[in-house]
C-alpha positions in Angstrom: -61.4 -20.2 15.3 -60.2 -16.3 14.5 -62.2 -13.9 16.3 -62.9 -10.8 14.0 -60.5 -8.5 15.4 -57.8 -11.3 14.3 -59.7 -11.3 10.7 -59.2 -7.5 10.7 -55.8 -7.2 11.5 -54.9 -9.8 9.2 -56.7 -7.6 7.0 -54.6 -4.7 7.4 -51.3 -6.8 7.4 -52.5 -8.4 4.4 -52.5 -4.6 2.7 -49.5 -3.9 4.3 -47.8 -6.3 2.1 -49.6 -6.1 -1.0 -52.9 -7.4 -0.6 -56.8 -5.7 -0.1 -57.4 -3.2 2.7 -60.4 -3.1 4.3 -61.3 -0.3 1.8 -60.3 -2.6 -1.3 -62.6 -5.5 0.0 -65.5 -3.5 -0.4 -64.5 -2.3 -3.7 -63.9 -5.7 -5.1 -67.4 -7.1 -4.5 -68.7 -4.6 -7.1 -65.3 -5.1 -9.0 -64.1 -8.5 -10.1 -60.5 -9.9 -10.9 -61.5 -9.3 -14.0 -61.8 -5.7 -14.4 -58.5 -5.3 -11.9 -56.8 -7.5 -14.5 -58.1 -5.2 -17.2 -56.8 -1.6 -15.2 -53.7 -3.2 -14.9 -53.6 -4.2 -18.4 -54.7 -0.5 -19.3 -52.2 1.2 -17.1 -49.1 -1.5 -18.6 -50.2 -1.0 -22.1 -50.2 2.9 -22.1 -47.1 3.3 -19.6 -44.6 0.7 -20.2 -44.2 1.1 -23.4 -43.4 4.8 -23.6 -41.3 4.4 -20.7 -39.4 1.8 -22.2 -38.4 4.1 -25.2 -37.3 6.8 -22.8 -35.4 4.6 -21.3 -34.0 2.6 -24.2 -33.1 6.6 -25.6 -31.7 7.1 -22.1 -29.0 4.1 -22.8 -28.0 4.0 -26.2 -27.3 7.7 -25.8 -25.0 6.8 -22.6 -23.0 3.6 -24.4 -23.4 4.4 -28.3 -19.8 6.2 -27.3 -18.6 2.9 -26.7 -20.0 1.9 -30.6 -18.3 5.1 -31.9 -14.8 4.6 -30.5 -13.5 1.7 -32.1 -15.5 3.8 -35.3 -13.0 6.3 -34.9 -14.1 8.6 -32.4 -11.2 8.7 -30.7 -8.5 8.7 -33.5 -10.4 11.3 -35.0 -10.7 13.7 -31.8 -7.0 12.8 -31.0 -8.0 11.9 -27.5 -5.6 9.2 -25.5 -7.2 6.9 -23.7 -6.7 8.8 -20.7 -8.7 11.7 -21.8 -11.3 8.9 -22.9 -11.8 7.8 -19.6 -11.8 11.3 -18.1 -15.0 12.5 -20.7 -16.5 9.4 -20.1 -15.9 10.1 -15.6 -17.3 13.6 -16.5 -20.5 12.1 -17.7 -21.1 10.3 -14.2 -20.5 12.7 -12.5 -23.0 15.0 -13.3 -25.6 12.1 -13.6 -24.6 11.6 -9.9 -25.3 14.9 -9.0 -28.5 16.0 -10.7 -30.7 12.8 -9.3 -31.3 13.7 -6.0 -32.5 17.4 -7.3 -34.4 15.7 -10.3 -36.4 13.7 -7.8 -37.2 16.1 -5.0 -38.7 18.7 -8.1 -40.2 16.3 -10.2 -43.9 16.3 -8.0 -43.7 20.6 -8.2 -42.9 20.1 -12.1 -45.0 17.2 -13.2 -43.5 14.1 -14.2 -45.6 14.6 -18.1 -43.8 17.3 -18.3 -40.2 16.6 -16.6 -39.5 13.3 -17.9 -40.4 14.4 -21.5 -38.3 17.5 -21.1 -35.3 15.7 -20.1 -35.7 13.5 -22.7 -35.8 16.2 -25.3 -32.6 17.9 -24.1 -30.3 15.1 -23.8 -31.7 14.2 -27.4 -30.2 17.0 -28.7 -27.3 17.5 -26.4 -26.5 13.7 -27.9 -26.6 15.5 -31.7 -24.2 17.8 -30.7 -21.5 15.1 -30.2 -21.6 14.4 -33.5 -19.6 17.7 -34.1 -17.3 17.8 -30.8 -13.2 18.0 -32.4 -11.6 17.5 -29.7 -11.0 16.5 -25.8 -12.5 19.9 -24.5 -15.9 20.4 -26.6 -16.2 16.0 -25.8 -16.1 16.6 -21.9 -18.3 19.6 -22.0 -21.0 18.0 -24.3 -20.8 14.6 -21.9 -21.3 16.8 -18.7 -24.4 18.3 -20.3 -25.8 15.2 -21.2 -25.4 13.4 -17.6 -26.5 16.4 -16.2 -30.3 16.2 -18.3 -30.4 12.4 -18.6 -29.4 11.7 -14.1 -33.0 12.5 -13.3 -35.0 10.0 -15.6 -34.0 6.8 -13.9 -35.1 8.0 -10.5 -37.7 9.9 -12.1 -39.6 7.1 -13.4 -39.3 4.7 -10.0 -40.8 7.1 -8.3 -43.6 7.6 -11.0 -44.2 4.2 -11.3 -44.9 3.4 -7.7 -47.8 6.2 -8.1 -49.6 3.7 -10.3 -48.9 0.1 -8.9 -48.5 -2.0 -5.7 -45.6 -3.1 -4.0 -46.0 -7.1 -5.1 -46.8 -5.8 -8.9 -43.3 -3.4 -9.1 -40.1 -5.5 -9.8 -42.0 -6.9 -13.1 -42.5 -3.4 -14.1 -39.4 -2.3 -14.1 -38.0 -5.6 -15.3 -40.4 -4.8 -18.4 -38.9 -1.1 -18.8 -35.4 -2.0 -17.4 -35.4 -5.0 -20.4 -34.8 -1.3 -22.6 -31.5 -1.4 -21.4 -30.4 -4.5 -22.5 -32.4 -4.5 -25.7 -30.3 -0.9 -26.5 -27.4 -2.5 -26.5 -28.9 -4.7 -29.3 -30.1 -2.0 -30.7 -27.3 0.0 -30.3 -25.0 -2.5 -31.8 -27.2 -2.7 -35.3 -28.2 1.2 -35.5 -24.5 2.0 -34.7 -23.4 -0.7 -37.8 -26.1 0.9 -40.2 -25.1 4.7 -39.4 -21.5 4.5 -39.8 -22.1 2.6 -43.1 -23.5 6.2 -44.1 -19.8 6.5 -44.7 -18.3 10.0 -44.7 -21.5 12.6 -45.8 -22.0 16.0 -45.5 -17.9 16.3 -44.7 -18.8 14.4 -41.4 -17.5 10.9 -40.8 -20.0 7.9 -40.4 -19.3 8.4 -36.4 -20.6 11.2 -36.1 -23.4 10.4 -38.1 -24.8 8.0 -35.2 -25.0 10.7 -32.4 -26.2 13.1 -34.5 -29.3 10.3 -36.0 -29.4 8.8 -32.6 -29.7 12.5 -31.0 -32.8 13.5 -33.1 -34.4 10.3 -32.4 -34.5 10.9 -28.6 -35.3 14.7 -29.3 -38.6 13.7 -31.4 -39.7 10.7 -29.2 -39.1 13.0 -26.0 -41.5 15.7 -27.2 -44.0 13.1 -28.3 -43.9 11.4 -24.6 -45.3 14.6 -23.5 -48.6 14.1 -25.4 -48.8 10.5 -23.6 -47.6 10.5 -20.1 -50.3 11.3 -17.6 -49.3 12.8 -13.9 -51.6 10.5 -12.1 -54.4 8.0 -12.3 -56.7 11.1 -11.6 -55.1 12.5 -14.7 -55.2 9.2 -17.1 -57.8 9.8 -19.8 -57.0 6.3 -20.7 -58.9 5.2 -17.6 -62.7 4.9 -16.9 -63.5 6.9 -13.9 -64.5 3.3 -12.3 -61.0 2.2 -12.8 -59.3 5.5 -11.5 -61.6 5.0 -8.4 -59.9 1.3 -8.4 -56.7 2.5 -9.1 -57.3 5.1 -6.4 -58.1 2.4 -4.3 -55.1 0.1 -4.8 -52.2 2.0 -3.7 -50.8 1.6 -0.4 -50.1 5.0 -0.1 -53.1 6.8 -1.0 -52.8 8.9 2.1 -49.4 10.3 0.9 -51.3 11.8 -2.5 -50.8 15.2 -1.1 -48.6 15.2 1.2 -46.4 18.3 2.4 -42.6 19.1 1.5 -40.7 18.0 5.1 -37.2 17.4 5.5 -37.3 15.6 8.1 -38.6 12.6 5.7 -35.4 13.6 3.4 -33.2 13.0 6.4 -35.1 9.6 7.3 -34.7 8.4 3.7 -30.6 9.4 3.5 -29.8 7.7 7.1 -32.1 4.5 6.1 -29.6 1.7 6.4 -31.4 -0.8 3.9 -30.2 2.3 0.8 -26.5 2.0 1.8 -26.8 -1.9 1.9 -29.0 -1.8 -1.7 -26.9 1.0 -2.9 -23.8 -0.1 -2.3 -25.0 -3.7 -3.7 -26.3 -1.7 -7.0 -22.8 0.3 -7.3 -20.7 -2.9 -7.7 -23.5 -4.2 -10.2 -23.5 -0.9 -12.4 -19.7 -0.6 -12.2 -20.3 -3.9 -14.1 -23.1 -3.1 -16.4 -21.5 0.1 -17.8 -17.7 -0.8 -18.2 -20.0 -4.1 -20.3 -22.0 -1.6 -22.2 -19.2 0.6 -22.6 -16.5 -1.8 -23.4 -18.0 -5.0 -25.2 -17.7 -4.1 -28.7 -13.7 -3.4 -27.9 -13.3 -6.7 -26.2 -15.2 -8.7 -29.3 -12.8 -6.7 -31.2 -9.4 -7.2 -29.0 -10.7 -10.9 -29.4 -10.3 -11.0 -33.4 -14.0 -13.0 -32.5 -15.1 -10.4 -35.3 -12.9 -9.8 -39.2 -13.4 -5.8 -38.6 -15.1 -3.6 -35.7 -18.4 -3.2 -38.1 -18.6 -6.9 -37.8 -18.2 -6.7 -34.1 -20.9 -4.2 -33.5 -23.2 -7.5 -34.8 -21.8 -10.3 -32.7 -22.4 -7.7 -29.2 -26.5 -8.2 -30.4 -27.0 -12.0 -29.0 -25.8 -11.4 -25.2 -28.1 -8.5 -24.7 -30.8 -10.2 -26.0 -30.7 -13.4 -24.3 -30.3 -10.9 -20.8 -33.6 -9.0 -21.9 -35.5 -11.9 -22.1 -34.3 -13.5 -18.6 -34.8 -10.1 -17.2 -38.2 -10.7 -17.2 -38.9 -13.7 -16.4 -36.7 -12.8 -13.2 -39.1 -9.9 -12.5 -41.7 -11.9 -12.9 -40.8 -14.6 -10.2 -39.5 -12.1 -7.9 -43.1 -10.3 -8.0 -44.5 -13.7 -7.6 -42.5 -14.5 -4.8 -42.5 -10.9 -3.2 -39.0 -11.1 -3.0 -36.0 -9.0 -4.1 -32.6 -10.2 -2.0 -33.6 -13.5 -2.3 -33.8 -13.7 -6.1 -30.9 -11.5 -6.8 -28.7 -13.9 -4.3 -29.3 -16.6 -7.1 -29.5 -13.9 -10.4 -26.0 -12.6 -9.5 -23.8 -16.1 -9.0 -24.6 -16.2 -12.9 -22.6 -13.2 -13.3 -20.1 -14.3 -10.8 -19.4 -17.4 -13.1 -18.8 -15.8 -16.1 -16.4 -12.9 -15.0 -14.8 -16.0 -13.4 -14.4 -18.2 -16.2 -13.7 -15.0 -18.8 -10.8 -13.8 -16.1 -8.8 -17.1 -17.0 -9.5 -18.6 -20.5 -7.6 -17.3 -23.6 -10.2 -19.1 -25.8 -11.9 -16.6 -28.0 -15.1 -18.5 -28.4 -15.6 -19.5 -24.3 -14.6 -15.8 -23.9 -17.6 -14.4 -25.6 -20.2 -17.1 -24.4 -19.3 -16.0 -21.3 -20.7 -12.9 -22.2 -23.9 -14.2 -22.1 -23.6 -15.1 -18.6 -22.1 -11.5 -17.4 -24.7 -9.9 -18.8 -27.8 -12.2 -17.8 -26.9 -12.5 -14.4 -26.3 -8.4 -14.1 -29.2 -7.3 -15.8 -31.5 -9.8 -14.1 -30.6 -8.6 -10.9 -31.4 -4.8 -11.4 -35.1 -4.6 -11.5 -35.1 -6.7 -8.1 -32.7 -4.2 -6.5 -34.5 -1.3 -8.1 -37.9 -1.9 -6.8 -36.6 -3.2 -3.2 -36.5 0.2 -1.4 -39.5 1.9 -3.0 -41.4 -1.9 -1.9 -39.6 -0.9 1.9 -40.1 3.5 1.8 -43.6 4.6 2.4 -44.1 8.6 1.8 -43.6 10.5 -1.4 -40.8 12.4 -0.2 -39.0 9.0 1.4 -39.3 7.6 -1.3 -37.9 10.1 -3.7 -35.0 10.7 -1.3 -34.1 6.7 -0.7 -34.9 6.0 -5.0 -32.2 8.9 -5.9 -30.1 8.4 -3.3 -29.8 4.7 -4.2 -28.9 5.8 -8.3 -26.7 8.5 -7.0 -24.7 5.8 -5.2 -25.1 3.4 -7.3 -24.0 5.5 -10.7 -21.0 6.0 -9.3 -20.0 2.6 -10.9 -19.6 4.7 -13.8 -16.5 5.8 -13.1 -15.0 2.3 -12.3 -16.4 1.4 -15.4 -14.6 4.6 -16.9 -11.4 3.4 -15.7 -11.4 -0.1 -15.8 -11.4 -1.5 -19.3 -7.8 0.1 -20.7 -6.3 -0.8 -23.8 -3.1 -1.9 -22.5 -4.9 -4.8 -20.6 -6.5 -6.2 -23.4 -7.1 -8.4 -25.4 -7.7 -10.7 -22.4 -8.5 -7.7 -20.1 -7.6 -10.2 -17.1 -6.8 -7.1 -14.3 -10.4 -5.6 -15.3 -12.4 -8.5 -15.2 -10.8 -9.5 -11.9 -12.1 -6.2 -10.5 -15.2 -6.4 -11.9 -15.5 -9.8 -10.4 -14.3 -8.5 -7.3 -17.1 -5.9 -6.9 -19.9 -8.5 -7.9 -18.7 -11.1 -5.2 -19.2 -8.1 -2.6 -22.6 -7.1 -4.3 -23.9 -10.8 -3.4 -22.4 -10.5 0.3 -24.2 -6.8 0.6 -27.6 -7.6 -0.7 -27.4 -11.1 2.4 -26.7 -8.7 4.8 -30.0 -6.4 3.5 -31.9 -9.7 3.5 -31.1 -9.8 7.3 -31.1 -6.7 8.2 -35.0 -6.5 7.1 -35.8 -9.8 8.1 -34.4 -8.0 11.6 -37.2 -5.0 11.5 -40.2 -7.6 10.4 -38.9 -9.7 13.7 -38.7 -6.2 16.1 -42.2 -5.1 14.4 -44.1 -8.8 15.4 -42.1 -8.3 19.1 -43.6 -4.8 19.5 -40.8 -2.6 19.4 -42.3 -0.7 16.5 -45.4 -0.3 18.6 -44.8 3.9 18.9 -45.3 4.1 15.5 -48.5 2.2 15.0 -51.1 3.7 12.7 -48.8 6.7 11.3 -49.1 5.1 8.5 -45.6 5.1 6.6 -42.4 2.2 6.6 -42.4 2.3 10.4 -45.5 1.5 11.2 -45.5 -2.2 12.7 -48.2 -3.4 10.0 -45.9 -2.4 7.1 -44.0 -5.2 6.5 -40.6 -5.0 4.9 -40.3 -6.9 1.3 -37.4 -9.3 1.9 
């Protein structure tokens, strides 16, 4: 039989990974599962949806330039495919760049009023592409726009994990993170039903979806500001029984307030487990943009589709079918508590279809495997997006290893940038071998993350973490590591 100093250490494990504290014990005998059930439900229903939008905004305003170029974009800028590529490089690397700033700022600024403001900008930064003439004014409109839209991403990991647990974030994400599958659906139809505007206004139907698609994002950015709150302190949303809850529930509580330090910037960039995850997310994104970027001209190289406003329909199904198993994967992965794990089984789907799409020159086995590619990428990302804010306590940790991860990661963008070219098509052999390439060594990455954390939970058990015991944050030897 335990004794009770076993019962309270398994106590404090038990919160460690997810479960009640001692704290949360003794608020659940006045609160049921019930009314935690119904704060969750309050915090999902007011949250995830707006985020969601952002987010949705966020990519078709990144990939609607892949919609406009087979619209006429290009022919009508007199840009070569080279100087395609180069605005498209441009965009990345300013995305790159402006996501570990976004994230260290974001607590001084407020995230109701940072997220929303980025929102707003890249709105209209996405209108004013709908009048760029040439190679010069496109580059320096894309720059812009990565520059404002780099800090959302990070931005909203890092909000989120201010309102749920560790075991409760991959779904989460998977919910918001389905935006970006759903906006290429989205973006497909919206992109078909702007250009058949036609020429208007002495503008071309092209230009017609920025400028549309631009306002959009403008409007719904400045409305998010009237929606967002900072904190569960701040929800009005909330009874002040379920902010005490709320309150209550976070593993990190203690790190509410805590000071600006760099050494905890320092911990989070020479944190091993980022540069396993990150480099793991790279190869996935480089695969997820050049497909976002790039579908409607490989439906179209295909002759799948009798004209490109016809292929802008057929790129709808794949994104779809990956929204929906992007949640159900989020939701087994919560379920599970595991990330590595599920995305070692997620990304072999992938695998398969770059595989079979490398080698068959049969239009129809071509695009199903589409639906493969983009089910086993997009499954895959809310897993490796939630893994190192599950394993960073500390706000400023965290915001360091969440952007560092995306600024790594996003540099996929410019494989994707450069991959797809026109003279490989219309089987595109050479880029799907590379893509193929980089997924293969995303699966062998995200094993060796698997043991490397597996490693720490074994040193913690043996004592070797025992100097840090009670500080409190990722190194403590009760905090164990979500494999």
């Amino acid at each position: 039989m335990a004794s009770s100093s076993d019962k309270m250490h398994e106590e404090k494990v038990e919160h460690r990974n997810g479960g009640p504290s001692d704290e949360e014990l003794a608020v659940t005998s006045d609160h049921s599962i019930a009314q935690t059930r119904k704060l969750l439900f309050a915090m999902d229903i007011r949250l995830l949806p707006v985020l969601a939008l952002l987010f949705l905004c966020s990519f078709i305003d990144r990939t609607n330039v892949g919609n406009a170029k087979i619209l006429g974009l290009q022919a009508d800028t007199g840009m070569n495919d080279h100087q395609y590529a180069i605005g498209l490089a441009v965009f990345y690397a300013t995305y790159i760049a402006s996501e570990l700033p976004s994230n260290l700022v974001i607590k001084k600024v407020s995230p109701k009023i940072w997220l929303p403001l980025l929102t707003a900008v890249w709105g209209l930064l996405t209108m004013c592409l709908g009048f760029v003439k040439g190679f010069g004014s496109f580059t320096a409109v894309r720059a812009l726009l990565g520059m404002a839209e780099g800090g959302l991403l990070p931005g909203m990991v890092l909000y989120l994990s201010h309102f749920y647990k560790r075991t409760e974030f991959a779904l989460r994400i998977g919910i918001f993170y389905t935006a970006a599958s759903l906006s290429g659906a989205f973006g497909g139809l919206l992109a078909r039903g702007l250009n058949a505007i036609g020429h208007k206004g002495g503008l071309d139907g092209w230009r017609w979806i920025f400028i549309v698609e631009g306002l959009l994002t403008f409007a719904i950015g400045v409305l998010s500001f009237f929606v967002l709150p900072n904190s569960i302190e701040s929800a009005r949303f909330l009874t002040p029984e379920q902010k005490t809850l709320g309150r209550l529930r976070l593993e990190d509580a203690n790190f509410a307030h805590e000071k600006f330090d760099w050494a905890e910037v320092k911990r989070g960039v020479f944190n091993l487990q980022v540069w396993f995850s990150a480099c793991a997310y790279f190869a996935i994104l480089s695969g997820l943009y050049s497909f976002g970027l790039f579908l409607p001209t490989i439906i179209n190289s295909l002759k799948f589709a009798s004209d490109p406003n016809e292929a802008q329909l057929w790129t709808v199904i794949p994104y779809a079918v990956a929204a929906v198993c992007t949640v159900i994967v989020a939701l087994l992965s919560d379920r599970l508590a595991m990330r590595g794990p599920i995305m070692l089984c997620s990304l072999p789907i992938a695998i398969i279809g770059y595989a079979v799409i490398s080698v068959s020159h049969n239009a129809h086995v071509q695009y199903g495997m589409t639906f493969l590619m983009a089910t086993g990428m997009y499954a895959s990302v809310p897993c490796v997006l939630s893994w190192n804010s599950n394993n960073s306590a500390g706000h400023y940790k965290r915001a360091t290893t969440s952007a560092l991860q995306l600024a790594i990661a996003n540099c996929g963008g410019f494989v994707a940038s450069f991959t797809y070219q026109k003279s490989d098509g219309p089987q595109f052999h050479k880029s799907h071998t590379i893509i193929l390439g980089l997924l293969c060594a995303a699966w062998g990455l995200v094993a060796a993350n698997v043991a490397w954390c597996w490693k720490i939970n074994r040193d913690k058990a043996n004592g070797k973490y025992a100097a840090w015991e009670g500080k409190g944050d990722d190194r403590d030897p009760e905090f164990k590591l979500v494999l």
